[in-house]
N, C-alpha and C positions, 0 to 999 in steps of 0.2 A: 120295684115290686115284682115286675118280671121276673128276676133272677132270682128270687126269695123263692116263688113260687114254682119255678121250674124245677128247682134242685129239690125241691121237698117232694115235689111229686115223684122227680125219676127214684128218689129213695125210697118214697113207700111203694111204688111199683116193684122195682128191682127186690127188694123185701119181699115182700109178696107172693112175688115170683118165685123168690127162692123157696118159699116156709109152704107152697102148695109142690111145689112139684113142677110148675110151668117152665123153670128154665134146665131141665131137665136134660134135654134134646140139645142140640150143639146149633138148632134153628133157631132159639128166641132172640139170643142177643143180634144176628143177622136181618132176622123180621124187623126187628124194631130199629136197626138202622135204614131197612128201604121205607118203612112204613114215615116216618120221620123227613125223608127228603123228597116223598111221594107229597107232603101238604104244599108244598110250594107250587107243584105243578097244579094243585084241587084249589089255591088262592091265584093263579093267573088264569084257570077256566072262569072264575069268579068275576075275575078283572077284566076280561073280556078281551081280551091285547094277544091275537095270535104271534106276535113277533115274542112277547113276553114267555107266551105257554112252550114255544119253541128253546129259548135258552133254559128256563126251567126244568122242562123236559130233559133236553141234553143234560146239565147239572145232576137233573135224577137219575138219570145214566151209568154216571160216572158211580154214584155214591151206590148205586145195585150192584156192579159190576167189582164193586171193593166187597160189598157185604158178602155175596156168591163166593169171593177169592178165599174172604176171613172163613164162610161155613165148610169150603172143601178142602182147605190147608192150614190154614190156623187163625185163632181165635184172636190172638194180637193184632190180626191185621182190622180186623171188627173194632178194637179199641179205637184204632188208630181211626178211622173213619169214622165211629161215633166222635171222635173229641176234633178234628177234620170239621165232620160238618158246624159241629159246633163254633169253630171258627169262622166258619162259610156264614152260619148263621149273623155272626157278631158283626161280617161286613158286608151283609145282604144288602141294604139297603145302597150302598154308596159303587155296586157294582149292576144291581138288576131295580129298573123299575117295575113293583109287582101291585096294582091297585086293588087287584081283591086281597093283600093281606093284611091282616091287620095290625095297626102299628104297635101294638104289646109285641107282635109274636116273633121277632130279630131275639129279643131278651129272653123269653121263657123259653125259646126252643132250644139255644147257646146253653141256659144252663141246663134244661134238661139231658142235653147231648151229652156234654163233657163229663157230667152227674156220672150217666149211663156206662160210658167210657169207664169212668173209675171205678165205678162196685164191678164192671165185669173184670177190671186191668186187678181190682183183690182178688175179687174169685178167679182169677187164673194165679194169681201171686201163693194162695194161699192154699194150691191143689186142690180147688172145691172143681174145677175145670179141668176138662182135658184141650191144652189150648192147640191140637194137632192130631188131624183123624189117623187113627190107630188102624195096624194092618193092612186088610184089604179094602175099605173103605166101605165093608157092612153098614147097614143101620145099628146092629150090634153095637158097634165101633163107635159111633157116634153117642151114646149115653153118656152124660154126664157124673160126674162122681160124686 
């Protein structure tokens, strides 16, 4: 049910997103990768397990530190850590014990990730994206197509 439900949400968001205007900016698909690897660190505050919050932490790290790389160089690399974490997601549980999460959320987050991953991996396929900041690295530049 998880997976049903993940993936239908990140479509009608990414939807959404696209038909107002929100992804717009070369930031959302990046937002919504740190925003997404940020819950694990908000379910180990939960859990109460400073050892937990600590690897969680680090984890969310890594996955900021991809999204930051995807918004100032290119957009592929945002793919690549959205559908990344998604994988992270799928083998959560058998790498970190996290007791504030809850046991749906390995499956909904997996498919929302990889979901997310692919309508951006079209909109960059399909030049609705510019998957590489143009020029001098204006906000200009950064506008989506």
């Amino acid at each position: 049910m998880g997976y049903g439900i993940g993936s239908l949400l990140s479509l009608v968001v990414s939807v959404f997103a696209r038909s107002v205007g929100l992804d717009r900016d070369r930031a959302f698909y990046p937002t919504v990768l740190i925003v997404v690897a940020l819950y694990y660190v908000l379910f180990a505050v939960m859990g109460g397990t400073v050892v937990t919050l600590m690897i969680e932490s680090g984890v969310m790290t890594v996955f900021l530190l991809v999204a930051v790389a995807g918004f100032k160089f290119n957009l592929w690399i945002v793919v690549a850590g959205l559908v990344g974490h998604g994988v992270f997601d799928y083998f959560h549980a058998g790498i970190v014990t996290n007791a504030g999460m809850p046991e749906w959320w390995p499956a909904f987050c997996s498919a929302y990730d990889v979901c997310a991953g692919g309508c951006l991996a079209w909109l960059l396929m399909r030049s609705k994206l510019t998957p590489q900041v143009m020029g001098n690295g204006n906000a200009g530049d950064r506008v989506l197509q």
